[in-house]
C-alpha positions in Angstrom: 18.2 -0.6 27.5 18.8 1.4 24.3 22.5 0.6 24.5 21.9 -3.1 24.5 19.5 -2.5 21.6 21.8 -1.0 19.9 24.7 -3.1 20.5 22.6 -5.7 19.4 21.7 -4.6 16.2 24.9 -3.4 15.1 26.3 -6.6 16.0 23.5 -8.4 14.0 23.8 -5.5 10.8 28.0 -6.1 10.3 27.6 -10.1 11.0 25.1 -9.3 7.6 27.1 -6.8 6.0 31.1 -8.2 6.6 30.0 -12.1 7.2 30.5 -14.4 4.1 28.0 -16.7 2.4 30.6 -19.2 1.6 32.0 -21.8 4.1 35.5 -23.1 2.9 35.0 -26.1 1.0 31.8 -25.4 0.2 29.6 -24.6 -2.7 26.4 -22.9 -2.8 24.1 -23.1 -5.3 21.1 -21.6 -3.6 21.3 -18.1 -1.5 21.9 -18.5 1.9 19.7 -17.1 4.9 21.4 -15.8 7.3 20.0 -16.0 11.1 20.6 -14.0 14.0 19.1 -14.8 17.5 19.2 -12.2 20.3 18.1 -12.3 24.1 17.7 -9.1 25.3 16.4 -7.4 28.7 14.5 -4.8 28.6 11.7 -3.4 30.9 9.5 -2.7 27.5 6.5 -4.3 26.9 6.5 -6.3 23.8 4.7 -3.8 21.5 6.8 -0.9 22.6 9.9 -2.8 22.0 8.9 -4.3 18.7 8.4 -0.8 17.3 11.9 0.6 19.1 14.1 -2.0 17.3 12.2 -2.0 13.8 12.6 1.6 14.3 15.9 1.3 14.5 16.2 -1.0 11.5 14.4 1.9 9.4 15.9 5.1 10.6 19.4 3.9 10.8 19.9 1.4 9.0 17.8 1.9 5.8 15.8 -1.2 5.8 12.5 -0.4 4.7 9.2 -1.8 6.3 7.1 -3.5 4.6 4.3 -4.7 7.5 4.2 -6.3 10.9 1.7 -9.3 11.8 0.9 -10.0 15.8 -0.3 -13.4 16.6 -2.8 -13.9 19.8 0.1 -14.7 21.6 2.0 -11.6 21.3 4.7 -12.5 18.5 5.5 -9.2 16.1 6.8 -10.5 12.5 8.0 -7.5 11.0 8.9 -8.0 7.1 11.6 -5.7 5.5 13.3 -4.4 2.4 16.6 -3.9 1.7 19.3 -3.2 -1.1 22.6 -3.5 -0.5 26.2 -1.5 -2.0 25.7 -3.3 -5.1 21.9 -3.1 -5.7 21.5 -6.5 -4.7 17.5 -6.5 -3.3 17.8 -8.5 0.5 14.8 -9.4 2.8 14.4 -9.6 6.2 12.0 -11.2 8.8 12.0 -9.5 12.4 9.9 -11.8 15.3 9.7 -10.4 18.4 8.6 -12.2 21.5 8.6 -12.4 25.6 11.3 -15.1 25.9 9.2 -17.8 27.4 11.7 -18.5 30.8 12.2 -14.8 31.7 9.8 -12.5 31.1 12.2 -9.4 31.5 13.4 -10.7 28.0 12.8 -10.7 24.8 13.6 -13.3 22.0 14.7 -11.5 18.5 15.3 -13.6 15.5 16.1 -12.0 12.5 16.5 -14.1 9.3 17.9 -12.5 6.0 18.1 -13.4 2.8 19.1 -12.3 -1.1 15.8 -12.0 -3.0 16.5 -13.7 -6.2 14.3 -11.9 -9.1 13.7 -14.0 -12.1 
């Protein structure tokens, strides 16, 4: 299990790190949010798996946690903090959740973003 957590976050962290923000063709005027969605099985329950991957984030990645909410129905939203090579401040939403057509799964989206300071 902590292979496939792993491969699935590094996957996710060089998508962020070596994708682009530009499309060819395209201008952007407005930072773009990048969004990764995982499916992952794990035998875990949602809590303990929640805290294993936002571990992760925080110990081996440097991302650094700002709070998680849980809903009634089990969702974690963790926020985080980030600042890239060139001190550029990023953001991140983590929400964790029991995939809803195979419970040995677990639905991870992670949306990041530049945090533009005024």
């Amino acid at each position: 299990m902590q292979k496939v957590l792993f491969a699935a976050l590094v996957f996710a962290l060089h998508s962020f790190f070596f994708g682009s923000f530009l499309h060819a063709g395209q201008d952007c005027t407005e930072p773009q949010k990048l969004k990764y969605e995982y499916k992952i099985e794990t035998d875990l329950t949602t809590e303990k798996f929640s805290d294993v991957f936002c571990d992760r984030l925080s110990t081996k990645h440097n991302w650094k946690k700002l709070g998680t909410q849980v809903s009634a129905d089990e969702t974690y939203t963790s926020k985080f903090k980030f600042k890239d090579d060139n001190q550029m401040p990023w953001e991140c939403e983590v929400v964790i959740h029991k995939d809803n057509e195979d419970t040995r799964k677990m639905d991870v989206l992670m949306t990041m973003s530049p945090k533009i300071e005024s």
